[in-house]
Structures are given as C-alpha cells and as structure tokens.
ZALOPA-370472 format. One record per residue (C-alpha): x negated, y negated, z negated; residue number from 0; chain; residue in one letter. Coordinates in Angstrom, 2 decimals. Layout:
<rs>
> u, v, w, i, ch, aa
> X, Y, Z, NUM, A, A
...
</rs>
This chain:
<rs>
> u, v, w, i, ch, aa
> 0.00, 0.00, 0.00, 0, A, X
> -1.51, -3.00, 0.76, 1, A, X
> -1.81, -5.97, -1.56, 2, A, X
> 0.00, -9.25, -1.69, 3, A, X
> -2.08, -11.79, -0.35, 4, A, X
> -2.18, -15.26, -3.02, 5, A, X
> -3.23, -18.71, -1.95, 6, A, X
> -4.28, -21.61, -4.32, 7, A, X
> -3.86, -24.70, -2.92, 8, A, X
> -5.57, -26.90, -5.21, 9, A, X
> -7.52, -24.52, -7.05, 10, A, X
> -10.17, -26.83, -8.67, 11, A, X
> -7.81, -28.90, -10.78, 12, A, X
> -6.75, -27.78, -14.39, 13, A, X
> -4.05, -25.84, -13.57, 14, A, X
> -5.42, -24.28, -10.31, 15, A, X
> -8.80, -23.30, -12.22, 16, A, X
> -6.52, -21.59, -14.51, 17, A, X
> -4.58, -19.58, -12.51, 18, A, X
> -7.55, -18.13, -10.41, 19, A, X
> -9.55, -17.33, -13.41, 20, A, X
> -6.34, -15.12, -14.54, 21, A, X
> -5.38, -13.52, -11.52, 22, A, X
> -9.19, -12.55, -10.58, 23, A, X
> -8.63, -10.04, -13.03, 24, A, X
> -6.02, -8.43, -11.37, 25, A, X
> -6.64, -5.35, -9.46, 26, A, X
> -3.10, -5.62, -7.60, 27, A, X
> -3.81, -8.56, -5.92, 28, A, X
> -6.23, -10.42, -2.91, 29, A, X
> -7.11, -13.60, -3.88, 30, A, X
> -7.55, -15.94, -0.80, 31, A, X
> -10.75, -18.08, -1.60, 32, A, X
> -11.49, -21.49, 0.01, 33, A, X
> -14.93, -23.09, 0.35, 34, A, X
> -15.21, -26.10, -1.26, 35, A, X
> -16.21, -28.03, 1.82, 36, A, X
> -12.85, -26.88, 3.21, 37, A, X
> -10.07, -27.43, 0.50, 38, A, X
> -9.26, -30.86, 2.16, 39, A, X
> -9.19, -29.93, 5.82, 40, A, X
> -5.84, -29.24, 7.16, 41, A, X
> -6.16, -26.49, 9.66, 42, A, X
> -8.16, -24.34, 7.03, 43, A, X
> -5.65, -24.62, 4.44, 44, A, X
> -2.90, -24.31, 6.95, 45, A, X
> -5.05, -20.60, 8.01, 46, A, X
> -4.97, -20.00, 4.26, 47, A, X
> -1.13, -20.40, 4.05, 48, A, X
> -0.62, -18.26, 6.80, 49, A, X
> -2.26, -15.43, 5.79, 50, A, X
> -0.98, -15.43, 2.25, 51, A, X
> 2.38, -13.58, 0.91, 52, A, X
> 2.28, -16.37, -1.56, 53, A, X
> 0.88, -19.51, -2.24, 54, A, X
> 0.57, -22.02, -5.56, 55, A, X
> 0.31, -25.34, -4.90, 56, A, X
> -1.79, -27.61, -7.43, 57, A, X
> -1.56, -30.97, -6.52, 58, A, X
> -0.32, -33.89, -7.29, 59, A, X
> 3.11, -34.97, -5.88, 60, A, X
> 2.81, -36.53, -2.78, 61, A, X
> -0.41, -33.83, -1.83, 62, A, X
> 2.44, -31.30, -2.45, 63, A, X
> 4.80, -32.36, -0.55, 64, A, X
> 2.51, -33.03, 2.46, 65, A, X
> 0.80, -29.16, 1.54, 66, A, X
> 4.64, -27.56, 2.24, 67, A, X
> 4.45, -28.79, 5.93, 68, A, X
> 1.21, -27.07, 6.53, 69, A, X
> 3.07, -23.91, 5.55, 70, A, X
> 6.26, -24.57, 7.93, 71, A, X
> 6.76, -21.51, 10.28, 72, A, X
> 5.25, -18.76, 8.07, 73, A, X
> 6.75, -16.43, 5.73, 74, A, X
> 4.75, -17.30, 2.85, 75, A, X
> 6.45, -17.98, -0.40, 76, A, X
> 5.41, -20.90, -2.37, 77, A, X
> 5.42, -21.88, -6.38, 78, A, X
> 4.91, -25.73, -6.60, 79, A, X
> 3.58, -27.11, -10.16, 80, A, X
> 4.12, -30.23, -9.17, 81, A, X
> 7.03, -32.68, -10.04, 82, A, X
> 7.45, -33.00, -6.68, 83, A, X
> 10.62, -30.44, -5.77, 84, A, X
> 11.76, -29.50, -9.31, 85, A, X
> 15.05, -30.92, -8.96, 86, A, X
> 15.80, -29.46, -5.42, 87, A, X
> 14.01, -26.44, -5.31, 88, A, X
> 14.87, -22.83, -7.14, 89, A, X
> 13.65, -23.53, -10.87, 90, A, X
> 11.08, -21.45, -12.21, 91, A, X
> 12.41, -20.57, -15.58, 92, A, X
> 13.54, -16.83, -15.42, 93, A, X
> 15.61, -17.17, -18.69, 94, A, X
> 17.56, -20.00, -17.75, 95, A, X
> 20.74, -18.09, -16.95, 96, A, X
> 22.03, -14.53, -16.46, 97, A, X
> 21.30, -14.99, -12.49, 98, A, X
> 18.11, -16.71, -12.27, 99, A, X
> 15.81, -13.72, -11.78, 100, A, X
> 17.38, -13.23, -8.88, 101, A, X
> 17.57, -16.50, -7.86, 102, A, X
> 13.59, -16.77, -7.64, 103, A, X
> 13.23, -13.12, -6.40, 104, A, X
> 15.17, -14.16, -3.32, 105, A, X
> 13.66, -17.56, -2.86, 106, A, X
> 10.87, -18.86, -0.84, 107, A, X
> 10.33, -22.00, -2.62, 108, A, X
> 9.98, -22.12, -6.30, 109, A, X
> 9.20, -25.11, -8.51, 110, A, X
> 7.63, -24.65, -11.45, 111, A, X
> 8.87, -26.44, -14.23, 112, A, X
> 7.05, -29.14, -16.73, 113, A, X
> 5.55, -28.76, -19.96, 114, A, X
> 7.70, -31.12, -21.94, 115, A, X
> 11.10, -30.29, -19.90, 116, A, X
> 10.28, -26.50, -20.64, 117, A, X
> 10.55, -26.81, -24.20, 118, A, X
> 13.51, -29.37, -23.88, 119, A, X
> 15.71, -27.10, -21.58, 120, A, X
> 14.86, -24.00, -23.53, 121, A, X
> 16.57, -25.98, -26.44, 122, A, X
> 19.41, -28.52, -24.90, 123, A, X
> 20.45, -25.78, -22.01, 124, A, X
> 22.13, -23.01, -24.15, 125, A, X
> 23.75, -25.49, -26.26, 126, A, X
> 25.34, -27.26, -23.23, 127, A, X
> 26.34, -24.11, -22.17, 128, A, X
> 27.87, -22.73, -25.59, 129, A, X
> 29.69, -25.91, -25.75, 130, A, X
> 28.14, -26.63, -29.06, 131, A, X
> 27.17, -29.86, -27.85, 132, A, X
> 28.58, -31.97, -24.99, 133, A, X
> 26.80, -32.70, -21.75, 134, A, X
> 27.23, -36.64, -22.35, 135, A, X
> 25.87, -36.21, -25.46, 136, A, X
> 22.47, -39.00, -26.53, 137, A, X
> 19.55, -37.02, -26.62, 138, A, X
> 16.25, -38.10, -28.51, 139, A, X
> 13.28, -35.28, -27.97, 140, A, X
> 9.16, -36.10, -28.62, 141, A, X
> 7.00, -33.70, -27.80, 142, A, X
> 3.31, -33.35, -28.96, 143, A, X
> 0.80, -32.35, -26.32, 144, A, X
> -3.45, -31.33, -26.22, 145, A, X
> -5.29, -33.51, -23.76, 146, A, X
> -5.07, -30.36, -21.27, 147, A, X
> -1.86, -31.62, -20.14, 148, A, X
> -3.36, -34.81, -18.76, 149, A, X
> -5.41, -32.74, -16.37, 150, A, X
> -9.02, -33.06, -15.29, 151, A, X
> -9.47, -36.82, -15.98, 152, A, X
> -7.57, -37.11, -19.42, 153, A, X
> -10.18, -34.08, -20.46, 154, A, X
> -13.01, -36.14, -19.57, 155, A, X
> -11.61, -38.78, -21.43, 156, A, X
> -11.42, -36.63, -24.66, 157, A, X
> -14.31, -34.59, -23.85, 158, A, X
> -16.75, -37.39, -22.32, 159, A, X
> -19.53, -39.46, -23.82, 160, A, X
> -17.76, -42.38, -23.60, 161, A, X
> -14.77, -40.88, -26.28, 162, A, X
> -13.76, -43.75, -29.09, 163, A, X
> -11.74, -43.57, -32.60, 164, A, X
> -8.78, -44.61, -30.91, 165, A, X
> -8.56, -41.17, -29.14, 166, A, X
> -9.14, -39.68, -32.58, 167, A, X
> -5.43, -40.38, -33.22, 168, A, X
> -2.15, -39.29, -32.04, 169, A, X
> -1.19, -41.65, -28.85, 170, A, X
> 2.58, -42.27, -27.60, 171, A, X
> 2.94, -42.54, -24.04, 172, A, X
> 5.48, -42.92, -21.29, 173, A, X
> 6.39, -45.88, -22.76, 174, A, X
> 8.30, -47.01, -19.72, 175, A, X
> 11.41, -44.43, -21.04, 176, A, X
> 10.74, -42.97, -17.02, 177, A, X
> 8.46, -40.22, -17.38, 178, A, X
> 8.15, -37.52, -14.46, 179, A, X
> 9.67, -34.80, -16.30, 180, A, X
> 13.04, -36.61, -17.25, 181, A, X
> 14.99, -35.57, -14.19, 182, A, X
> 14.65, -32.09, -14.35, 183, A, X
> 15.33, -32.23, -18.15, 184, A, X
> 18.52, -33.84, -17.46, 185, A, X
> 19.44, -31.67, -14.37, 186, A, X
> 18.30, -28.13, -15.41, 187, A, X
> 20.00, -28.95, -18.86, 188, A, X
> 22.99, -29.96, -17.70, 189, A, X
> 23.02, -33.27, -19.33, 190, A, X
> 25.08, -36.09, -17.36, 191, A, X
> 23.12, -39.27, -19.60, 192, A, X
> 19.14, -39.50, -19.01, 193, A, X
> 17.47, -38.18, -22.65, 194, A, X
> 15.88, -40.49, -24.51, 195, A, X
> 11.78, -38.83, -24.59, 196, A, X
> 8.56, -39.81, -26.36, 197, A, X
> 5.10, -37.89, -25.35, 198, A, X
> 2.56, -37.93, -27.63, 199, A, X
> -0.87, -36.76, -26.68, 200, A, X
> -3.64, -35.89, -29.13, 201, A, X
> -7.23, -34.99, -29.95, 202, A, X
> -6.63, -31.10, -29.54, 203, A, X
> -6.84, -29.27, -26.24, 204, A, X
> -4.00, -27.09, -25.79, 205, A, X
> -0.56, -26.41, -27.35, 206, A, X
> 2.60, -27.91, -27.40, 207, A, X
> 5.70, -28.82, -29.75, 208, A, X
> 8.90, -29.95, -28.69, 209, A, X
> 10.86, -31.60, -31.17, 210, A, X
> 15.33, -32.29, -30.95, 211, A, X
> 17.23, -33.34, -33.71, 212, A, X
> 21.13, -32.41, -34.17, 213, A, X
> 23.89, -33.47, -36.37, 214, A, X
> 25.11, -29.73, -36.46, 215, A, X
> 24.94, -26.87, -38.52, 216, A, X
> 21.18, -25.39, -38.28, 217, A, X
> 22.49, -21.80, -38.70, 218, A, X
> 25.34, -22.15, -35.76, 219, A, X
> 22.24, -23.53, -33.67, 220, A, X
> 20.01, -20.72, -34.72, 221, A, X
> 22.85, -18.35, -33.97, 222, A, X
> 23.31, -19.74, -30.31, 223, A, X
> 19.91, -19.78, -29.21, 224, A, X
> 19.05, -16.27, -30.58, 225, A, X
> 21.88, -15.03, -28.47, 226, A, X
> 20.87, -16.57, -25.82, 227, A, X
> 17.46, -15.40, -26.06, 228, A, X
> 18.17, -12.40, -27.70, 229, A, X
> 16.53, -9.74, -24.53, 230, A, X
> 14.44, -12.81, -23.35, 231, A, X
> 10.46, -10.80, -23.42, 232, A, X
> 8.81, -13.95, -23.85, 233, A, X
> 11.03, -15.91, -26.16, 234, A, X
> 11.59, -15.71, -29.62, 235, A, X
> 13.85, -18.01, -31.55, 236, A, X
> 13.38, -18.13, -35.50, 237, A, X
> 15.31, -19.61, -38.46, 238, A, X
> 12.69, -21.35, -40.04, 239, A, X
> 11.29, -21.51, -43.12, 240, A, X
> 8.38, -23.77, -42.65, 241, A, X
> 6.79, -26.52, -44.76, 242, A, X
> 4.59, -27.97, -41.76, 243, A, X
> 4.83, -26.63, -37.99, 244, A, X
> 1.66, -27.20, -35.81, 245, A, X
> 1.45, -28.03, -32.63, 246, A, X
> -1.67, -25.71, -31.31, 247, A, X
> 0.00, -22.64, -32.94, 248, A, X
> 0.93, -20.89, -29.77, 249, A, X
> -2.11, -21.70, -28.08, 250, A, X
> -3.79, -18.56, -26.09, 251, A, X
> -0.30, -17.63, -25.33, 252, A, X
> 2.35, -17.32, -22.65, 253, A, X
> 4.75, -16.74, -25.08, 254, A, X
> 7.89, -19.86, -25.83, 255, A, X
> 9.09, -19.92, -30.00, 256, A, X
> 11.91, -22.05, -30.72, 257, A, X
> 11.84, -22.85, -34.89, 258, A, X
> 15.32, -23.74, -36.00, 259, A, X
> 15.29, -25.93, -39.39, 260, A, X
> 17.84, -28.27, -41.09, 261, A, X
> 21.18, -27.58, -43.14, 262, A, X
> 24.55, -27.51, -42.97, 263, A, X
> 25.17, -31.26, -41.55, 264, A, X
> 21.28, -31.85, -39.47, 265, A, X
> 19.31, -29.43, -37.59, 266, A, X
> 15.53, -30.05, -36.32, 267, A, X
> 15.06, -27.32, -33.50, 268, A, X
> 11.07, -26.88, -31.83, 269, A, X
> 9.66, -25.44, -29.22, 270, A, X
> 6.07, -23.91, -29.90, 271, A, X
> 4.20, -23.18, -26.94, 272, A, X
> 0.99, -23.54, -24.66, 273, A, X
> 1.03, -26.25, -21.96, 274, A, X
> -1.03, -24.83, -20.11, 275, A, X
> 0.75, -21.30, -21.13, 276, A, X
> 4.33, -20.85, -20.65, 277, A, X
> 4.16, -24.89, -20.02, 278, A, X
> 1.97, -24.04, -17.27, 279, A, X
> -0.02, -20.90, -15.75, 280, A, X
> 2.00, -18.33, -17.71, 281, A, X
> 5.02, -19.51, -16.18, 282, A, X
> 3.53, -19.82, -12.52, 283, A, X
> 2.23, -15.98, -12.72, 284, A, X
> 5.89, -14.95, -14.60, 285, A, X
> 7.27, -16.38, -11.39, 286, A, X
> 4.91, -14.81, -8.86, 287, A, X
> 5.57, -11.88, -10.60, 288, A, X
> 9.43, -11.95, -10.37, 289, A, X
> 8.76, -13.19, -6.68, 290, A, X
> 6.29, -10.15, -5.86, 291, A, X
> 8.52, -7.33, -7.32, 292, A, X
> 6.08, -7.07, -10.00, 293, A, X
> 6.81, -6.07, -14.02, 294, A, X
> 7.77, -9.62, -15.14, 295, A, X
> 4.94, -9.82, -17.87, 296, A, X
> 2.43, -8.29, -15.73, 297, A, X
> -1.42, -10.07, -16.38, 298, A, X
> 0.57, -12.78, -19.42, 299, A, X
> -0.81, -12.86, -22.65, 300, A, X
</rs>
C-alpha cells in the first residue's frame, strides 16, 4: 500500500517546524521536503502540491490564501492554520458536533482552528447548544498564552539578547477588542453578539488557559460539558477543586481539559491546553488523521 504523500507549505515557521519534526517520526507517511532556496518559488511549491495527498499550509493569511491557488486543479487535500478560511471552510475541531468527523473526512479544505477560539468554543459551544445559555448572550473570555503563540518573531523577542523587565510580566494585548480569532469564536459557537476577549501573553513558552465566567450553577455547567465530552479521546472536563490553575500545565500535550469551578449562583469554566498542542500541531495531525482514514490519535501525545 503505498503511503500518503504530506506537503508543508511553510515549514520553517513555528508551527510548520513543529509539525515536520512530529510527523518525521512516522513510518506511515512520505514527507515531501522542499529546499530552502525553493520554498518561495511558485512552480516548485505548486510541483509540491501536486504530488501530495495532503498539504498544511503555514503561513500567514494573505500567503495562504494566495498558496490555495497554486493547488487549484489537483486532488490534494489541504489543512490551513491560518485565520485566513476559518469561517468558510470545514472547521477542524472533530468534537464540535455529532457529524463533524465526517464533515472533515469528506472535505478537501480544512481550517484549522485558533488557539484562543479553541478553548472558547470548547466551552461557549455546548452550552449554546444545551440551551443553558442563549446565543445573544455577553460574553467576557481572557485567555493566557506562552510567547510560542506569537510565532518566530515574538520568540526572539522573549528569547533574544535584547529581552527587558517589561517582558518579565504578564502583557494584555489585542487591545483594539478585534483580534483575528473573534470571528470564528462567534461563528463556530454559535453566538449572534461579538465576545468580549482579552489575550494575555507571558514569559513562559508554551501552554494555554482559557478563562469564561457564568452566572449559572457550576455543577449544571459541569454536567453539560461532561456530556458533551463524555466519549471525546482527547477531552476531559473536570469539576474542580483547585486553589490555583496554571497556565503551562498541559504543556507537552495534545490533550484539551476544561476545569469547571464556582457555586450555585457563578461558575468560572477553563480550558487547559498547549497552543502549540491541541491549540496548534495536535489539532492539525488529529485532522490529517481523520482526513487520511487514519486512528484519530495516531502520532498525538
């Protein structure tokens, strides 16, 4: 049997790096490799899409959208990380609803979805849908990311010589109230008003925790989201019992937590998780594995 042929358009950025370090270990694969001299010329890349079954794209928006044409007339499927088509493509997030599996196993184009808006939509979806809360409901979420999440120059940043005390400390961003992930976390959610959402970025490289507060009763949340989690293989939904919750916890991992705290009148629910896991490359390789016919969990961590 021969095996499927992947693509990495864009392999030298965070993400891309990432994802070709992980799936060099896999036996079931062919990794199509670019020379360096040649990830910007056209006609190679557009050779590269054409022999591949699939292809990730790693690039910023506008590169992505411009990298889809290059792949017009072939039968290669595609997983986008960018922002670029999450909000008209198939979304990458197998446990959204009964039928998404299927929905990404039959498509050709998949977009795979945010950090932050993962850990939103695994909170704010099922709720929507239980009718526990309403979909013009006021939503207020922050969510604390490592550097990683900034990508190649935000490391440097961190990482570089030229680091200062200021970067020591947590740092709110987005301060606009129009970050790039707001429009799928109001579309894939359900939500008909835009969520209110703070990102905060901080001196730690990878992990992620996103943070909702409710005026509802903590153990009718917990019970929702456990249900709808309940056969999920990669998430796990907890009533908590926490003094502190950090946000590196579920580094390492391609695995999604959701902590449910509060009482009977507030709830605090959180999503623990990797950006550059489940937020990230996990997610991208769940997908390609759904897409490929492959065991779902096949190469996570």
């Amino acid at each position: 049997m021969n095996k499927p042929k992947i693509y990495i358009d864009g392999q030298a950025g965070t993400t891309g790096l990432q994802i070709l370090e992980r799936l060099k270990e896999r036996e079931d694969l062919e990794l199509i490799l670019i020379a360096q001299a040649d990830r910007k010329d056209p006609e190679k890349r557009k050779e590269c899409f054409a022999k591949a079954d699939l292809a990730f794209l790693c690039l910023p928006d506008q590169a992505a959208i411009e990298a889809v044409s290059l792949a017009e007339g072939t039968s290669t499927k595609i997983i986008d990380a960018s922002t670029a088509h999450r909000t008209s493509w198939v979304y990458g997030f197998p446990e959204l609803d009964p039928d998404q599996r299927k929905k990404i196993k039959e498509a050709k184009y998949v977009a795979n979805p945010g950090c932050h808006a993962t850990g939103f939509i695994s909170i704010v979806h099922p709720l929507i849908q239980a009718n526990l809360i309403k979909p013009d409901i006021s939503i207020h979420a922050f969510s604390l990311t490592g550097y990683s999440g900034g990508g190649k120059s935000m490391i440097q940043q961190y990482e570089g010589d030229q680091a200062n005390d200021l970067l020591k400390s947590p740092a709110i961003y987005g301060l606009s109230m129009q970050h790039k992930h707001i429009p799928e976390m109001q579309k894939i959610s359900g939500l008909s008003r835009k969520p209110l959402f703070t990102p905060i970025v901080d001196d730690y490289y990878n992990g992620m925790l996103v943070s909702i507060q409710f005026e509802l009763d903590a153990r009718q949340v917990f019970e929702v989201l456990n249900k709808a989690y309940q056969d999920q293989p990669l998430i796990e939904v907890e009533f908590g019992n926490n003094s502190f919750l950090y946000a590196n916890a579920m580094k390492n991992t391609d695995h999604l937590k959701l902590y449910v705290h509060g009482n009977e009148e507030q709830t605090i629910v959180c999503a623990s998780f990797d950006n550059l896991g489940k937020g990230a490359c996990g997610a991208a390789i769940q997908n390609m594995n759904i897409m490929l016919g492959f065991e779902e969990t096949k190469g996570l961590r």
